[in-house]
C-alpha distance (Angstrom), angle and dihedral (degrees) to the residues before:
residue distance angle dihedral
X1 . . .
X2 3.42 . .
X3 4.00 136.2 .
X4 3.77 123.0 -137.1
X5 3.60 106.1 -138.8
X6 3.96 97.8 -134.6
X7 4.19 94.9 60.9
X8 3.90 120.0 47.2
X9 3.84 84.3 -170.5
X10 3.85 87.5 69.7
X11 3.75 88.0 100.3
X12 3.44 98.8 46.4
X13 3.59 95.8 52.3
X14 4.21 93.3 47.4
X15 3.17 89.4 50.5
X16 3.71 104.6 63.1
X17 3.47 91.4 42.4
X18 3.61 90.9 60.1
X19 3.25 83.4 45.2
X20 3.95 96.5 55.5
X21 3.94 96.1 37.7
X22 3.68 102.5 20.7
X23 3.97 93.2 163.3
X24 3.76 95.5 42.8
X25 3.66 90.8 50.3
X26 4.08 112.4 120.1
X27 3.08 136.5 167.3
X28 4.40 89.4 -113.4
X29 4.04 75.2 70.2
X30 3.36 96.0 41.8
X31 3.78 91.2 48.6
X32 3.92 80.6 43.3
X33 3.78 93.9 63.5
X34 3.11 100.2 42.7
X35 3.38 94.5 65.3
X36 3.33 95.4 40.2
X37 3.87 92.5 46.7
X38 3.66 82.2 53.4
X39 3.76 99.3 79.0
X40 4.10 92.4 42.9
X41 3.72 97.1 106.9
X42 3.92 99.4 170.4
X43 3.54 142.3 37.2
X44 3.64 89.8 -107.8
X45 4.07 97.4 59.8
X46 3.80 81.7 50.6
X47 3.71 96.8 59.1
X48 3.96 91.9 34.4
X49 3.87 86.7 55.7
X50 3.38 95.7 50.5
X51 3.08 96.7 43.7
X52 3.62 84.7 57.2
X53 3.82 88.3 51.1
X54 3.82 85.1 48.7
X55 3.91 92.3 58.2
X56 3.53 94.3 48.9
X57 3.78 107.6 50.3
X58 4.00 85.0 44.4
X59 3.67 93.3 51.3
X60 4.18 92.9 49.3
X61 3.88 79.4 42.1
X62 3.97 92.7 54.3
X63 3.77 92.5 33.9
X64 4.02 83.1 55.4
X65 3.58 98.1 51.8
X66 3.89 95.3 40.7
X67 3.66 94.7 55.3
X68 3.97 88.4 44.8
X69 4.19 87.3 62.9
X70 3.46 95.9 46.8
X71 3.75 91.5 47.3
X72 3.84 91.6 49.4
X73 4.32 90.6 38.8
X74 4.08 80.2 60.0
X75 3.57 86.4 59.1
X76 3.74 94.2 42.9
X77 3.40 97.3 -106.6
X78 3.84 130.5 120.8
X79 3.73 123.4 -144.2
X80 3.95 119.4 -154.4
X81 3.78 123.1 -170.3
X82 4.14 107.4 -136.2
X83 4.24 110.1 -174.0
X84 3.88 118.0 -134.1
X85 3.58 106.5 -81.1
X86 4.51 102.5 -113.8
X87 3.73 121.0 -142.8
């Protein structure tokens, strides 16, 4: 993974989307964000595009999960998302 010089947020932002999509990560995306990354001159960008990063994976993640129910509801069956129980 490389750093481009002109953002020290570079890191930050490759890492969470290795973290997000650690087996579609390539180096095309990590070229990608370091371009990107490149123009992200504050802190603020950075969280702002992340953020934006954050929207998008949850909305294919929603999207995902949506058309799973109606798939199943076709079928007559009914899906229902239980979170981990925390100790």
């Amino acid at each position: 993974m490389q750093i481009h010089p002109n953002s020290i947020y570079t890191a930050a932002i490759k890492q969470y989307v290795q973290k997000v999509i650690p087996s579609k990560y390539t180096e095309d995306i990590d070229d990608a964000l370091s371009r990107v990354s490149s123009s992200l001159v504050t802190k603020k960008d950075t969280e702002a595009f992340l953020q934006l990063l954050n929207e998008i994976f949850n909305s294919g993640y929603t999207r995902a999960i949506d058309a799973t129910k109606h798939s199943l509801a076709e079928h007559g069956m009914i899906m229902e998302l239980v979170p981990p129980k925390t100790e």
